[in-house]
N, C-alpha and C positions, 0 to 999 in steps of 0.2 A: 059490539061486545059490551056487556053490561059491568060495572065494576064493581059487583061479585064476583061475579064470571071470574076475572082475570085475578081475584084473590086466590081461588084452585090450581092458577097457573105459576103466580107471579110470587118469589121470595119475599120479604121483605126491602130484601138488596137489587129488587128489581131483574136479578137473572129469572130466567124461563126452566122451571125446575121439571116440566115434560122435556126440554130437550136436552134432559142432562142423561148421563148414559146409566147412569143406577135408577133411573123412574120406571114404576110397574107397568105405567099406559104410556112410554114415552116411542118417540120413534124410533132410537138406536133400538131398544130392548126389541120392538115389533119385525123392525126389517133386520135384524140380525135373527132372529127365530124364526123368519120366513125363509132368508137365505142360508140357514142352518137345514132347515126342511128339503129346499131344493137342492140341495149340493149332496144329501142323501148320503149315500160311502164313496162319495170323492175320492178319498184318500185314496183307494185302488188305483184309482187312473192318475191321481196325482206322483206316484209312485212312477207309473208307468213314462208320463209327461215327462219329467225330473229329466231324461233323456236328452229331452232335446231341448226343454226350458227348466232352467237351471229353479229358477225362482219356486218350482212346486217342490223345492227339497223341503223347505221351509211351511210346508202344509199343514203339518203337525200344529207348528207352533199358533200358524194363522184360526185354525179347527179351534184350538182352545181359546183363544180368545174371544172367536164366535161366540163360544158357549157362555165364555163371562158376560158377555153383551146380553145376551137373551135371557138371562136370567137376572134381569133387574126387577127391583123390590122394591125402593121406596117410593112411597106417598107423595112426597112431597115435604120441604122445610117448615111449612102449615100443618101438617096433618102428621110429624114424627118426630123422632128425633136425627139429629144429623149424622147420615153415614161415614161424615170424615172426621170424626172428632181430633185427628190431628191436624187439622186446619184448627181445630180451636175457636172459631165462629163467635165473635163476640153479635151479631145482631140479633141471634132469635131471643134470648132472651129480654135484651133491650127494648125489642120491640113491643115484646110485651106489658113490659116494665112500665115504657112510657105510651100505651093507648092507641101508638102507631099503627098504619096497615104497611106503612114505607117509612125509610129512614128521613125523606127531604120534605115528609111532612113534622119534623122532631125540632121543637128551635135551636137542638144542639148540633143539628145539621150544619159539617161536616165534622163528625167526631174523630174520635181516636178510640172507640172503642170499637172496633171492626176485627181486630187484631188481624188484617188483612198485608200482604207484602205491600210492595209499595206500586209495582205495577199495577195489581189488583184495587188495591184501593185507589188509585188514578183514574180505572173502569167503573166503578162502583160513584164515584162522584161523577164522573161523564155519565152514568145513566141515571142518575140520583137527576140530577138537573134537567137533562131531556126531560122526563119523565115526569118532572113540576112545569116545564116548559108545555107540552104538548097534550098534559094530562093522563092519565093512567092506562084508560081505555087505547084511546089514540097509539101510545108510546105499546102495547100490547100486541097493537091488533099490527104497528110496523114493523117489529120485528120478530115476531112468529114465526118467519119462515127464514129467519139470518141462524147460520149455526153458532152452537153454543160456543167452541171451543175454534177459537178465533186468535 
Protein backbone atom coordinates (compact mmCIF):
# COMPACT_ATOMS: atom_id res chain seq x y z
CA UNK A 1 0.00 0.00 0.00
CA UNK A 2 1.28 3.29 -1.03
CA UNK A 3 1.30 6.22 1.40
CA UNK A 4 -1.34 8.08 -0.10
CA UNK A 5 -3.34 5.12 -0.27
CA UNK A 6 -3.36 5.01 3.50
CA UNK A 7 -3.93 8.98 3.90
CA UNK A 8 -7.85 7.89 2.46
CA UNK A 9 -7.88 5.42 5.21
CA UNK A 10 -5.71 6.56 8.14
CA UNK A 11 -6.81 9.74 10.63
CA UNK A 12 -4.32 11.79 11.48
CA UNK A 13 -4.55 9.84 14.95
CA UNK A 14 -3.67 6.92 13.18
CA UNK A 15 -7.17 5.06 13.75
CA UNK A 16 -8.63 3.37 10.61
CA UNK A 17 -11.65 5.62 9.77
CA UNK A 18 -13.24 2.72 7.17
CA UNK A 19 -13.59 0.61 10.19
CA UNK A 20 -15.35 3.11 12.24
CA UNK A 21 -19.14 2.29 12.14
CA UNK A 22 -20.38 6.02 10.90
CA UNK A 23 -17.96 5.52 7.41
CA UNK A 24 -20.07 5.42 3.93
CA UNK A 25 -17.55 2.65 2.35
CA UNK A 26 -16.74 1.03 5.77
CA UNK A 27 -17.57 -2.52 6.64
CA UNK A 28 -20.04 -2.27 9.75
CA UNK A 29 -22.06 0.20 7.29
CA UNK A 30 -21.74 -2.67 4.30
CA UNK A 31 -22.30 -6.01 6.28
CA UNK A 32 -24.96 -4.33 8.40
CA UNK A 33 -27.03 -3.39 5.09
CA UNK A 34 -26.46 -6.67 3.57
CA UNK A 35 -27.70 -8.44 6.76
CA UNK A 36 -30.39 -5.91 6.94
CA UNK A 37 -31.40 -7.20 3.40
CA UNK A 38 -31.30 -10.83 4.38
CA UNK A 39 -33.06 -10.85 7.48
CA UNK A 40 -35.97 -9.28 5.09
CA UNK A 41 -39.21 -9.24 7.78
CA UNK A 42 -37.55 -11.27 10.41
CA UNK A 43 -39.43 -9.59 12.85
CA UNK A 44 -42.65 -12.00 12.02
CA UNK A 45 -40.84 -15.11 12.97
CA UNK A 46 -38.83 -13.41 15.44
CA UNK A 47 -42.10 -12.83 17.18
CA UNK A 48 -42.93 -16.11 16.63
CA UNK A 49 -39.24 -17.56 18.00
CA UNK A 50 -39.67 -15.27 21.18
CA UNK A 51 -41.50 -18.63 22.35
CA UNK A 52 -39.05 -20.64 22.74
CA UNK A 53 -35.84 -18.32 22.59
CA UNK A 54 -36.34 -15.67 24.79
CA UNK A 55 -33.64 -13.48 23.19
CA UNK A 56 -35.89 -12.61 19.75
CA UNK A 57 -38.13 -10.38 22.27
CA UNK A 58 -35.45 -7.94 21.93
CA UNK A 59 -35.78 -7.94 17.90
CA UNK A 60 -37.19 -4.80 17.73
CA UNK A 61 -34.47 -3.20 19.36
CA UNK A 62 -31.51 -5.27 17.58
CA UNK A 63 -33.67 -4.22 13.88
CA UNK A 64 -33.04 -0.54 14.77
CA UNK A 65 -29.78 -0.65 15.35
CA UNK A 66 -29.22 -2.59 12.13
CA UNK A 67 -30.63 0.31 10.50
CA UNK A 68 -28.26 2.83 12.25
CA UNK A 69 -25.28 0.64 11.16
CA UNK A 70 -26.23 0.71 7.42
CA UNK A 71 -26.78 3.98 7.13
CA UNK A 72 -23.39 5.31 7.72
CA UNK A 73 -22.26 8.74 6.01
CA UNK A 74 -19.14 9.78 6.73
CA UNK A 75 -15.98 10.26 4.46
CA UNK A 76 -13.64 10.21 6.59
CA UNK A 77 -11.68 12.65 9.37
CA UNK A 78 -9.70 13.88 5.95
CA UNK A 79 -12.40 14.39 3.71
CA UNK A 80 -15.28 16.05 6.69
CA UNK A 81 -16.00 17.27 9.37
CA UNK A 82 -16.21 15.17 12.52
CA UNK A 83 -19.47 13.29 13.46
CA UNK A 84 -18.68 13.41 17.17
CA UNK A 85 -18.05 16.84 18.01
CA UNK A 86 -18.67 15.98 21.52
CA UNK A 87 -15.41 14.18 21.56
CA UNK A 88 -14.19 17.71 20.79
CA UNK A 89 -11.20 16.37 18.70
CA UNK A 90 -8.40 18.46 19.16
CA UNK A 91 -6.16 16.78 16.22
CA UNK A 92 -7.83 17.64 12.95
CA UNK A 93 -7.32 20.82 13.18
CA UNK A 94 -3.79 20.68 14.55
CA UNK A 95 -2.92 18.75 11.88
CA UNK A 96 -3.46 21.09 9.68
CA UNK A 97 -2.26 23.84 11.55
CA UNK A 98 1.26 22.12 11.69
CA UNK A 99 1.71 20.48 7.88
CA UNK A 100 1.29 17.13 9.49
CA UNK A 101 -0.21 13.86 7.79
CA UNK A 102 0.12 12.26 11.60
CA UNK A 103 0.61 13.46 14.80
CA UNK A 104 4.27 11.60 15.70
CA UNK A 105 5.53 13.27 12.74
CA UNK A 106 4.83 16.95 14.80
CA UNK A 107 8.11 17.72 17.14
CA UNK A 108 5.25 18.57 19.76
CA UNK A 109 4.67 14.81 19.65
CA UNK A 110 3.10 13.81 22.45
CA UNK A 111 0.82 16.70 23.03
CA UNK A 112 -2.02 17.76 25.19
CA UNK A 113 -3.86 18.99 22.52
CA UNK A 114 -5.83 15.78 21.76
CA UNK A 115 -8.43 16.58 24.20
CA UNK A 116 -8.54 12.86 24.37
CA UNK A 117 -9.57 10.85 27.83
CA UNK A 118 -6.73 9.41 29.16
CA UNK A 119 -7.32 5.86 28.10
CA UNK A 120 -7.64 7.03 24.66
CA UNK A 121 -4.81 9.12 24.63
CA UNK A 122 -2.68 6.08 26.00
CA UNK A 123 -3.93 4.29 22.51
CA UNK A 124 -3.23 7.15 20.38
CA UNK A 125 0.45 7.35 21.63
CA UNK A 126 0.87 3.49 21.50
CA UNK A 127 -0.18 3.91 17.83
CA UNK A 128 1.59 7.21 17.32
CA UNK A 129 4.88 5.35 18.11
CA UNK A 130 4.12 1.85 16.31
CA UNK A 131 3.40 3.80 13.51
CA UNK A 132 6.92 5.97 13.41
CA UNK A 133 8.25 2.57 14.46
CA UNK A 134 7.19 0.39 11.44
CA UNK A 135 6.24 3.25 9.12
CA UNK A 136 2.83 4.26 7.88
CA UNK A 137 2.38 1.84 5.16
CA UNK A 138 3.64 -1.17 7.17
CA UNK A 139 1.61 -0.05 10.40
CA UNK A 140 -1.71 0.33 7.77
CA UNK A 141 -1.50 -2.54 5.92
CA UNK A 142 -1.18 -4.70 9.91
CA UNK A 143 -3.83 -3.63 11.18
CA UNK A 144 -6.59 -3.53 8.64
CA UNK A 145 -8.19 -6.35 9.50
CA UNK A 146 -7.91 -5.70 13.76
CA UNK A 147 -11.31 -4.27 14.86
CA UNK A 148 -11.72 -0.85 15.55
CA UNK A 149 -13.44 -1.00 18.74
CA UNK A 150 -11.28 -2.99 20.99
Amino acid sequence: MKYEETLKDLAPCGLDCRRCFAHSQGEIKLFSAKLQDRLGSFEIYAKRFSKSFPVFINYAHFKKMLEFFSQGNCKGCRKGSCKFPEFNCGIMACHKKKGVDFCFQCKEFPCNKTNFSEPSRKRWIQRMKKMKKVGVETYCEETKMLPRYR
